[in-house]
C-alpha positions as CSV (number, residue, x, y, z in Angstrom):
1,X,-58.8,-15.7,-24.0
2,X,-62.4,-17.3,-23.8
3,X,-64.8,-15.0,-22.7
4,X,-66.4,-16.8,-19.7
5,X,-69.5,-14.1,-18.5
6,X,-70.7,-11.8,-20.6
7,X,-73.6,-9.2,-19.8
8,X,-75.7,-6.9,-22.3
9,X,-78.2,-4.5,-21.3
10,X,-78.6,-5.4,-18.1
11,X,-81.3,-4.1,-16.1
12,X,-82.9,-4.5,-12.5
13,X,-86.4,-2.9,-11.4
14,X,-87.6,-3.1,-8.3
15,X,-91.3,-1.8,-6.9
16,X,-91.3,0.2,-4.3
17,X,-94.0,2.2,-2.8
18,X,-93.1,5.5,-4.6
19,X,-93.3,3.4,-8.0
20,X,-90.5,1.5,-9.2
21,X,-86.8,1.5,-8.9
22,X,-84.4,1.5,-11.3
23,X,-81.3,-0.1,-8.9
24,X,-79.8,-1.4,-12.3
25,X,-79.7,0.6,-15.9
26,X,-78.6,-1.1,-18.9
27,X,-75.3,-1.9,-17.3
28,X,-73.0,-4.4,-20.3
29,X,-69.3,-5.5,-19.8
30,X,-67.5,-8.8,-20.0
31,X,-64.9,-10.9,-18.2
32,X,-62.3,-13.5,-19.7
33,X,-60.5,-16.4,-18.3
34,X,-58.0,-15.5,-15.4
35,X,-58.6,-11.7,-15.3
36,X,-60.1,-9.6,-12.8
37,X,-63.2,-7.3,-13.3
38,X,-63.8,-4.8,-10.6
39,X,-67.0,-2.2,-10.0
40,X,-66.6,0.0,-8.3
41,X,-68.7,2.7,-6.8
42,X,-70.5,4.8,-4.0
43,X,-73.3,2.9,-1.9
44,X,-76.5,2.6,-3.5
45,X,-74.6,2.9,-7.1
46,X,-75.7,-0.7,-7.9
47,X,-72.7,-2.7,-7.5
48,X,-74.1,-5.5,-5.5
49,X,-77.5,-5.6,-7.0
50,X,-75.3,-6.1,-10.1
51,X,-73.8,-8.8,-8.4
52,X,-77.6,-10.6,-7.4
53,X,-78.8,-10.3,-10.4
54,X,-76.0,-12.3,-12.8
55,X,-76.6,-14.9,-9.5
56,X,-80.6,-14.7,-9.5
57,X,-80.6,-13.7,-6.3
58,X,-82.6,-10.6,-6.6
59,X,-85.2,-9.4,-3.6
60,X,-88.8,-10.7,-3.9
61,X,-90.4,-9.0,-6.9
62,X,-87.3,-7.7,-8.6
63,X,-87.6,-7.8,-12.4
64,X,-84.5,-8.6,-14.3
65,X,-83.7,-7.8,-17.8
66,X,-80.8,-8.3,-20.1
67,X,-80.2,-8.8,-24.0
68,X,-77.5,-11.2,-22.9
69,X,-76.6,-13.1,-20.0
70,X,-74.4,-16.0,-20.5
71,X,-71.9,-18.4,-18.3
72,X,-69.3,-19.8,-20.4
73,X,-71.3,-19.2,-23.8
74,X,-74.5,-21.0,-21.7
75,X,-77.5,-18.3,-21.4
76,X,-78.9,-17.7,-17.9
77,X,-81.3,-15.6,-18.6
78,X,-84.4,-17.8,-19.2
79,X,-82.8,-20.5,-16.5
80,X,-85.4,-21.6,-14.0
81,X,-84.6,-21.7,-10.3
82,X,-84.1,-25.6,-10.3
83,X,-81.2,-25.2,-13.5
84,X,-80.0,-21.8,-11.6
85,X,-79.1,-23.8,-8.2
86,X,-77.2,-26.7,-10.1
87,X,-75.1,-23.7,-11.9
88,X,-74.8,-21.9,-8.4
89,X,-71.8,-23.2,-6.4
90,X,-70.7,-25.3,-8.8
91,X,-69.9,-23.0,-12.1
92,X,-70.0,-19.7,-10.2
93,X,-69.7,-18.7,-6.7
94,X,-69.8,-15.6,-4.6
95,X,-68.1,-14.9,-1.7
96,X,-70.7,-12.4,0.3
97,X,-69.8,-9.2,2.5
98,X,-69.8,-10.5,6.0
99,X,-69.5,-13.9,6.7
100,X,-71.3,-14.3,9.6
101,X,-74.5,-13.9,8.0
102,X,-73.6,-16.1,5.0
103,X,-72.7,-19.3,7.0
104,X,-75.0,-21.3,8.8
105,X,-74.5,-21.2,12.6
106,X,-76.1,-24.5,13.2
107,X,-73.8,-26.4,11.3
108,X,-70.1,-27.4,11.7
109,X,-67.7,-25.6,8.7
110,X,-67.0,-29.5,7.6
111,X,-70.3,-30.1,6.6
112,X,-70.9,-26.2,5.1
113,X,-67.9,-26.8,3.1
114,X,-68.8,-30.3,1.9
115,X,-72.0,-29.5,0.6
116,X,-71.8,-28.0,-2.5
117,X,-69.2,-30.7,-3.5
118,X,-71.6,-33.7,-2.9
119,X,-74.4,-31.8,-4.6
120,X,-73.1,-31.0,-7.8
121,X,-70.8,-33.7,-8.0
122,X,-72.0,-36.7,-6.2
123,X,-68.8,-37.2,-4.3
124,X,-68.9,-39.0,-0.8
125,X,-68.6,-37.6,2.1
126,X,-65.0,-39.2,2.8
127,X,-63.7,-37.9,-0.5
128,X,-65.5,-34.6,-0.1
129,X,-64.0,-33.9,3.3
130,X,-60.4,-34.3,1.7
131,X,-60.8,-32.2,-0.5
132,X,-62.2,-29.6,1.8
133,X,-59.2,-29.7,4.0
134,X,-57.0,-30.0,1.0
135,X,-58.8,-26.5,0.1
136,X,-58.0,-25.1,3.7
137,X,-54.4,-25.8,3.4
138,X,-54.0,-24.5,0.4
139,X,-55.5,-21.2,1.9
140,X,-53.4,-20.9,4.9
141,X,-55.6,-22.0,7.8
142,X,-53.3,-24.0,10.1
143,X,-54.6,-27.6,11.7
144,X,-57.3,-27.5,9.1
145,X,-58.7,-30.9,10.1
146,X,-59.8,-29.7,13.4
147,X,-61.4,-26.5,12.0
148,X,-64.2,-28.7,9.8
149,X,-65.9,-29.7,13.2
150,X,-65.9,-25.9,14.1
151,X,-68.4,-23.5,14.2
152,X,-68.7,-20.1,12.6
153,X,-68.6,-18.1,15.7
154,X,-65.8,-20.5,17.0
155,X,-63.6,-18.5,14.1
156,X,-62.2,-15.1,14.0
157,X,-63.6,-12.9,11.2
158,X,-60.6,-13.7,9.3
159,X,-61.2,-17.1,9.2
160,X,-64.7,-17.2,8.9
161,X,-63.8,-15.2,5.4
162,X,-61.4,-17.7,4.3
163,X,-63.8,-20.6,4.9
164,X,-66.1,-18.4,2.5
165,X,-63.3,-18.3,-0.3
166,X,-63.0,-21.9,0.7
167,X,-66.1,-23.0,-0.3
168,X,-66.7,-20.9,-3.3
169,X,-63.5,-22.9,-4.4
170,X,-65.0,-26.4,-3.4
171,X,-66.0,-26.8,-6.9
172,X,-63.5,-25.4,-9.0
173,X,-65.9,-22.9,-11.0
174,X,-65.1,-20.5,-13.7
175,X,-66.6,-17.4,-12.5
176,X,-65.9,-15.8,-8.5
177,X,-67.9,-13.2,-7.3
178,X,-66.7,-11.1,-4.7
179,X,-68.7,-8.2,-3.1
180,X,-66.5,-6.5,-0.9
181,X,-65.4,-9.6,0.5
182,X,-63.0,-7.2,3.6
183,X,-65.2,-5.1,4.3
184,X,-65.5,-6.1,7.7
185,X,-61.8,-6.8,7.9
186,X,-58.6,-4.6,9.5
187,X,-56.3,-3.5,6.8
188,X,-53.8,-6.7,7.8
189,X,-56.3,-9.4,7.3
190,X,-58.0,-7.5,4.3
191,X,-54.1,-7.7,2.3
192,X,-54.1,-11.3,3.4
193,X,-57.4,-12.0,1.8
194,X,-56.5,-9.8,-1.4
195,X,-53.5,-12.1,-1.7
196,X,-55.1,-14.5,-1.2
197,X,-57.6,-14.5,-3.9
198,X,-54.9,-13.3,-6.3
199,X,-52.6,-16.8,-5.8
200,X,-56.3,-19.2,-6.2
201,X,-56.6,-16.4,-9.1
202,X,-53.8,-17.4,-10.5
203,X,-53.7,-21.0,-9.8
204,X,-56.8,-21.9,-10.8
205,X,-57.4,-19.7,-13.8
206,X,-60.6,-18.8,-12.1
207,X,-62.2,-15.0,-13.5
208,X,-63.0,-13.0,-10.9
209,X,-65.6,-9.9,-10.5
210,X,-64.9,-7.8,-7.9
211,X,-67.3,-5.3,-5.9
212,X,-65.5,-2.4,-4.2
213,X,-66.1,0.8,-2.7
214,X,-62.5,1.3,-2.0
215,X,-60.1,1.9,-5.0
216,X,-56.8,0.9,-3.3
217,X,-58.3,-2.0,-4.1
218,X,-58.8,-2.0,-7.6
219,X,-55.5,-0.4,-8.1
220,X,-54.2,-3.5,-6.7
221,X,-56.3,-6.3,-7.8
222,X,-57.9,-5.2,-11.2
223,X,-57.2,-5.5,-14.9
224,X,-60.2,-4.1,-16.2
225,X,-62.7,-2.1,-14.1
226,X,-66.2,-0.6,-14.3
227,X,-67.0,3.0,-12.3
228,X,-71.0,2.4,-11.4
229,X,-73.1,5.9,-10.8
230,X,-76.6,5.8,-9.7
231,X,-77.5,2.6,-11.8
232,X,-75.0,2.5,-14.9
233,X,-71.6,2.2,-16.0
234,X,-70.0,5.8,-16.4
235,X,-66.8,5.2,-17.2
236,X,-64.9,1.9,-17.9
237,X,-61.6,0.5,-19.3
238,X,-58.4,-1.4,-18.4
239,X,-56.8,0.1,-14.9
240,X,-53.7,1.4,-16.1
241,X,-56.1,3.6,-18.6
242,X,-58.9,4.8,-15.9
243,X,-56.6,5.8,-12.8
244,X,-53.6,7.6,-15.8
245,X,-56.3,9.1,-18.0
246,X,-60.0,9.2,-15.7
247,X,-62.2,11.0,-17.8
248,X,-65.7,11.3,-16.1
249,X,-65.9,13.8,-13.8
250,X,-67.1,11.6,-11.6
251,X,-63.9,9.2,-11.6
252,X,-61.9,12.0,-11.2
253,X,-63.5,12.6,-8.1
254,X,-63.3,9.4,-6.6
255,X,-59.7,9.5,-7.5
256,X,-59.5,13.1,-6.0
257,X,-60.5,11.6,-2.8
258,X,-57.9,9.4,-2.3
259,X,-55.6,10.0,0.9
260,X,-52.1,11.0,-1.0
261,X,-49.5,12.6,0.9
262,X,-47.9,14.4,-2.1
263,X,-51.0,16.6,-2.5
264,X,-52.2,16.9,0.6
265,X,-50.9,18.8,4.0
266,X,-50.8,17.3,7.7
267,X,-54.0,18.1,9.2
268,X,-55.4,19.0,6.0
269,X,-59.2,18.0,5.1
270,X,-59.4,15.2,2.6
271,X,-61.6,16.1,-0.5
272,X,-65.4,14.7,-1.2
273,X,-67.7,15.4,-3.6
274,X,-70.8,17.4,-2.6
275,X,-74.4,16.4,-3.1
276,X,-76.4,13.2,-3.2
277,X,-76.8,10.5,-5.3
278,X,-80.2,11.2,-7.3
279,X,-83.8,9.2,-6.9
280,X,-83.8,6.3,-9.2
281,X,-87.4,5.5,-8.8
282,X,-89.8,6.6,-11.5
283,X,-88.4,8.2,-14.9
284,X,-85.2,9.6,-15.4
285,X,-83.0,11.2,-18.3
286,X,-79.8,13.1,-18.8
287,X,-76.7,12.3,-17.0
288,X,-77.1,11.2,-13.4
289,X,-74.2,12.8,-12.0
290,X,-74.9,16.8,-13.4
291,X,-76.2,18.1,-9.9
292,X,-73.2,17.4,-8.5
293,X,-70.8,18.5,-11.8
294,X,-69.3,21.3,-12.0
295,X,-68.6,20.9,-15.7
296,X,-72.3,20.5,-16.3
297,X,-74.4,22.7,-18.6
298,X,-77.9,22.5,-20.1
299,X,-77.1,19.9,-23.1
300,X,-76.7,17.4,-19.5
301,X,-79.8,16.9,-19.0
302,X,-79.9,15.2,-22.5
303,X,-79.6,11.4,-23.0
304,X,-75.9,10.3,-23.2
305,X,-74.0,6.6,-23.9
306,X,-71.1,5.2,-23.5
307,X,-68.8,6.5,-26.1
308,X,-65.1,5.0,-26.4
309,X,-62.1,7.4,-26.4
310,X,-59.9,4.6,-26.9
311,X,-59.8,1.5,-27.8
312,X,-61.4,-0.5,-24.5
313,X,-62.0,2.6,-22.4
314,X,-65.5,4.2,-22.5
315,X,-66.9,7.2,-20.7
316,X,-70.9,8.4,-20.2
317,X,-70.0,12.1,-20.8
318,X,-70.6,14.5,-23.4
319,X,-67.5,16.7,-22.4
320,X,-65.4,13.7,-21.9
321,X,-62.4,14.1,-24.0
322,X,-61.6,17.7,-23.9
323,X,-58.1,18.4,-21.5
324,X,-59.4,19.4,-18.5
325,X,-58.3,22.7,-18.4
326,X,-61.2,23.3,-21.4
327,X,-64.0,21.7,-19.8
328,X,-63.2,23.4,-16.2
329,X,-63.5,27.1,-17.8
């Protein structure tokens, strides 16, 4: 399949008082046509900054670095904020956390919806408002004519996110991003929207990265998918691989923490792992994760990559490999 984004060395430095802030570290991956790409993480690992950065939406100052950045074999790296905005909307989209603080309350959902359309592709307003309630159809939302003179707060939360997914579709692009786009949803309307994205997904052939704290989620949406740690990829691989074979400690973990009722007892305490995420601001070496290990040991502290195991599935570990029994004693 053609590879449609594709990141090397990807980096994001912010200044902050206490020096500067390493948000992103060398992060690389790559997503093709039609799959789905998920990161997933703690807060604070990265994952949305991620998710800023391949849009050039970074905070005021941020410095963003990559060896490769590139939109369907187009590099975006040296793009200025004129070529960025035609590309935004209208090649990739991004579907934000909470949707009440992405759309505009001062405007009706018709004319947020029919925007991007008439901008990037000179369509008139007639033709731009059909497709728009074409799109709302297609996504379930009942009457959909009388919604595009709506307001935001006139819609349940729900809505408000399909209307997001709505217009990130206005265009047809090749690349969705999606940071935790249910967030703010109960568990029925979040498997609506999951299913929902899936169909477009498959209908429109559309690759979709996906930013998730929650790995129900990726067990149900993903193909391939990217644990982030304090800045950087730690482990990464198809699905079926990571959740059968995990083998950073800190995967395990995350997997370890999942609410399962063959391993765990009524009234029984769900597991966590201990400690804090470390400082990322100034210099820092070794693996991120070793206060909070209990596998580490001295050798830790020492620079490590990602190594593959397999073909397709990499892991930032030194003892990564070794049954589990062997690295626990």
């Amino acid at each position: 399949m053609a590879t449609v984004l594709d990141i090397r060395d990807l980096a994001v430095d912010i200044p902050v008082e206490a020096g500067t802030l390493h948000a992103v570290r060398g992060i690389s991956f790559a997503i093709e046509k039609g799959r789905t790409f998920c990161i997933v993480g703690e807060s604070g690992c990265g994952k949305s900054m991620t998710s800023l950065a391949i849009m050039d939406l970074l905070p005021k100052g941020a410095v963003r670095r990559a060896s490769a950045l590139s939109l369907n074999g187009r590099s975006l790296a040296d793009l200025d904020n004129r070529a960025m905005a035609d590309i935004r909307g209208a090649e990739m989209a991004m579907i934000f956390q909470e949707p009440m603080t992405s759309l505009n309350p001062s405007f009706t959902i018709g004319d947020q919806l029919t925007e991007s359309l008439r901008r990037h592709r000179g369509t008139s307003r007639r033709e731009a408002e059909a497709r728009a309630v074409s799109i709302l159809r297609m996504i379930g939302i009942t009457a959909p004519e009388s919604r595009m003179s709506q307001y935001p707060h006139q819609l349940s939360g729900g809505l408000r996110q399909r209307i997001m997914i709505a217009m990130a579709m206005m265009c047809d692009p090749s690349l969705i991003i999606a940071d935790e786009p249910t967030t703010a949803l109960d568990v029925t309307i979040q498997a609506q929207i999951l299913r929902l994205l899936k169909s477009l997904q498959s209908e429109f052939g559309t690759a979709l990265l996906l930013i998730t704290h929650d790995l129900g989620i990726v067990s149900r949406m993903a193909d391939d998918v990217a644990v982030m740690y304090a800045g950087e990829i730690v482990e990464s691989g198809p699905v079926e691989q990571i959740f059968r074979d995990p083998q950073h400690p800190y995967t395990r973990g995350l997997i370890a923490c999942l609410p399962n009722r063959e391993r765990r007892q009524v009234g029984g305490r769900l597991a966590s792992i201990p400690g804090t995420v470390p400082s990322l601001v100034g210099s820092f070496t070794g693996c991120a994760f070793r206060e909070r290990c209990e596998l580490a040991i001295e050798a830790c502290a020492e620079p490590v990559t990602l190594r593959s195991l397999v073909p397709g599935h990499q892991v930032r570990c030194i003892r990564a490999g070794a049954p589990i029994e062997e690295t626990a004693a």
